[in-house]
C-alpha positions in Angstrom: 0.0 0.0 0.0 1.0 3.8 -1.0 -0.7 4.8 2.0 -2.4 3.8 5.4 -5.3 6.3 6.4 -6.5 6.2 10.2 -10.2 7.2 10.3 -11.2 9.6 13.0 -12.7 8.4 16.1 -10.9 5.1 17.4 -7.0 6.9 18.8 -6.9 4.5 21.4 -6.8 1.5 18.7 -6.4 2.9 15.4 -2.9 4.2 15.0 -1.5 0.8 16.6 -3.0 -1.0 13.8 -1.5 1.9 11.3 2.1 1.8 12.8 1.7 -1.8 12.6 1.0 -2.2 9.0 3.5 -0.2 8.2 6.3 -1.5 11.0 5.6 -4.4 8.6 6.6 -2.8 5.4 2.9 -2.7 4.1 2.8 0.8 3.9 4.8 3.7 2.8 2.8 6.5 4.6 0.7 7.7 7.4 -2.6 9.9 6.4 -4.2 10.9 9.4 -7.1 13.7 9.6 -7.2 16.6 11.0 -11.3 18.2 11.3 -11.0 21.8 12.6 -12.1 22.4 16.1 -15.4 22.5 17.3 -16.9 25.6 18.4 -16.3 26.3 22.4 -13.3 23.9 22.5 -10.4 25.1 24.1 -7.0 25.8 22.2 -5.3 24.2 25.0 -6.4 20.7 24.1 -4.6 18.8 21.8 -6.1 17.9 19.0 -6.8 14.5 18.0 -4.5 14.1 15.0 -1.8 15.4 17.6 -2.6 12.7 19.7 -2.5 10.0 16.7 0.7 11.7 15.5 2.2 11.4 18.8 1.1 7.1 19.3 2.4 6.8 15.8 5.9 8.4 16.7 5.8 6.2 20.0 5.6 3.2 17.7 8.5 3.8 16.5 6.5 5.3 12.8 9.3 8.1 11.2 7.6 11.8 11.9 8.8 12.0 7.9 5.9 9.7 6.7 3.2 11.4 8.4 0.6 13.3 6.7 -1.8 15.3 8.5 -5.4 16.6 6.2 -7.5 19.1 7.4 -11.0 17.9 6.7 -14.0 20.6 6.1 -16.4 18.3 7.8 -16.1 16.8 10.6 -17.6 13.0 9.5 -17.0 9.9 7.9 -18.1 11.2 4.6 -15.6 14.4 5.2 -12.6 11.9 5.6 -13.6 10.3 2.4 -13.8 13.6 1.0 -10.3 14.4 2.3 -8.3 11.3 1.2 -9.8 11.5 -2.2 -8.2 14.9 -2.4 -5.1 13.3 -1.0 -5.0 10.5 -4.0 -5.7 12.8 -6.4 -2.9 15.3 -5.5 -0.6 12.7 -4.7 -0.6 10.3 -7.4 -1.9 7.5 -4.8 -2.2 3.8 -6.1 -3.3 2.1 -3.2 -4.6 2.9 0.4 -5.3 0.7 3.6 -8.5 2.6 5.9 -8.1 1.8 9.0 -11.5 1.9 11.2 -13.3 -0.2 13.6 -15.3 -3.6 12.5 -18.9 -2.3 13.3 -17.9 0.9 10.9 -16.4 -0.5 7.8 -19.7 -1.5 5.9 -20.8 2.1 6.1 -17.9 3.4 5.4 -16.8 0.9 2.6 -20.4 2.8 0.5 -18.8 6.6 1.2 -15.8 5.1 0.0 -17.5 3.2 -3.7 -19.3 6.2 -3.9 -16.4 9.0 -3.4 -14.1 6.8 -5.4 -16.4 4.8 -7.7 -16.8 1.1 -7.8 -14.2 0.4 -10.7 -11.5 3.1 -9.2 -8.4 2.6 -10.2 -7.2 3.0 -6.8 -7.2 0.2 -4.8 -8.8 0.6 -1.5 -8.8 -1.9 1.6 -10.4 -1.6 4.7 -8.9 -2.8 7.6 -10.6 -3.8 10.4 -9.5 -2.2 14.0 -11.1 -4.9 16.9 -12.6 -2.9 19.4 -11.9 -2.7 23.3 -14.6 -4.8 25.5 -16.9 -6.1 22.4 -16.9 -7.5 18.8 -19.1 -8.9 15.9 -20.0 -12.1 18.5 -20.8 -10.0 21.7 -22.0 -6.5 21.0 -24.8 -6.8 22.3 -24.0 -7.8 25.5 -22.1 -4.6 26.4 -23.3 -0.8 26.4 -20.2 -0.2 24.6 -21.0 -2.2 22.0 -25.1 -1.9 21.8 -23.9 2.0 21.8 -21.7 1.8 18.8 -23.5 -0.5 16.7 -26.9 1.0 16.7 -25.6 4.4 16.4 -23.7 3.0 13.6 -26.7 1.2 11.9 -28.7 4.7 12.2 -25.8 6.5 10.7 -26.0 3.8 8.2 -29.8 3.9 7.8 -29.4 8.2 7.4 -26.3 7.7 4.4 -29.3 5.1 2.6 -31.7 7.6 2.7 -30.0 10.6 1.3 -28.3 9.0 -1.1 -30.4 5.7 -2.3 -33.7 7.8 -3.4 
């Protein structure tokens, strides 16, 4: 892979997966976004790609092979936006998403959509587990009930704007 692209949303996971993938020589680079703040948030805080940048380094990932993209929206769809931008201005051939399990189906349809089915840029999802639940248990945990039916209505929403 050209790239590896940690989704927003999962730092405690996410960018161990990344550095990972590319401690193994599967990726080149690091593409992690960067949504502007949200109103009312204080400066003081890091921000989250701050945070992944800084796991990343810890990992022993080069500072060098970071990219940070500053996303317009703050969303799934606006990190799709982003790394399409990315390809396009970087003459990207392949890139691994990194994201959680319950996320990637969603995901994977902002992604065929954004890129188009027969891209010529290969995309793979890569599945992040999660921390206390997984495709066998979620339900059992209010972590996981949480995540997956917030993720099925986010899922239900992108169906209805964009399947009619």
């Amino acid at each position: 892979m050209d790239v590896v692209y940690i989704l927003g949303g999962g730092a405690e996971t996410r960018p161990l997966l990344a550095s990972a993938i590319v401690q193994a020589g599967l990726a080149e680079r690091v593409l992690v976004p960067d949504p502007a703040p949200l109103p009312g948030t204080s400066a003081s805080l890091p921000r989250e790609a701050e945070l992944i940048r800084g796991m990343l380094t810890s990992e022993g990932v080069d500072d060098n092979i970071i990219d940070v993209v500053s996303l317009r929206q703050m969303s799934t769809e606006g990190e799709v936006e982003a790394l399409s931008e990315y390809v396009q201005t970087h003459s990207t051939q392949s890139v691994a998403v990194v994201t959680d399990d319950y996320h990637t189906r969603r995901c994977r349809r902002l992604l065929e959509r954004t890129f188009g089915i027969a891209s010529s840029v290969t995309i793979e999802l890569v599945s992040c587990p999660t921390d206390g639940f997984d495709a066998e248990n979620w339900w059992q945990r209010e972590a996981g009930l949480t995540a997956y039916l917030l993720e099925s209505a986010k899922l239900a929403r992108e169906c209805i704007n964009n399947c009619w």
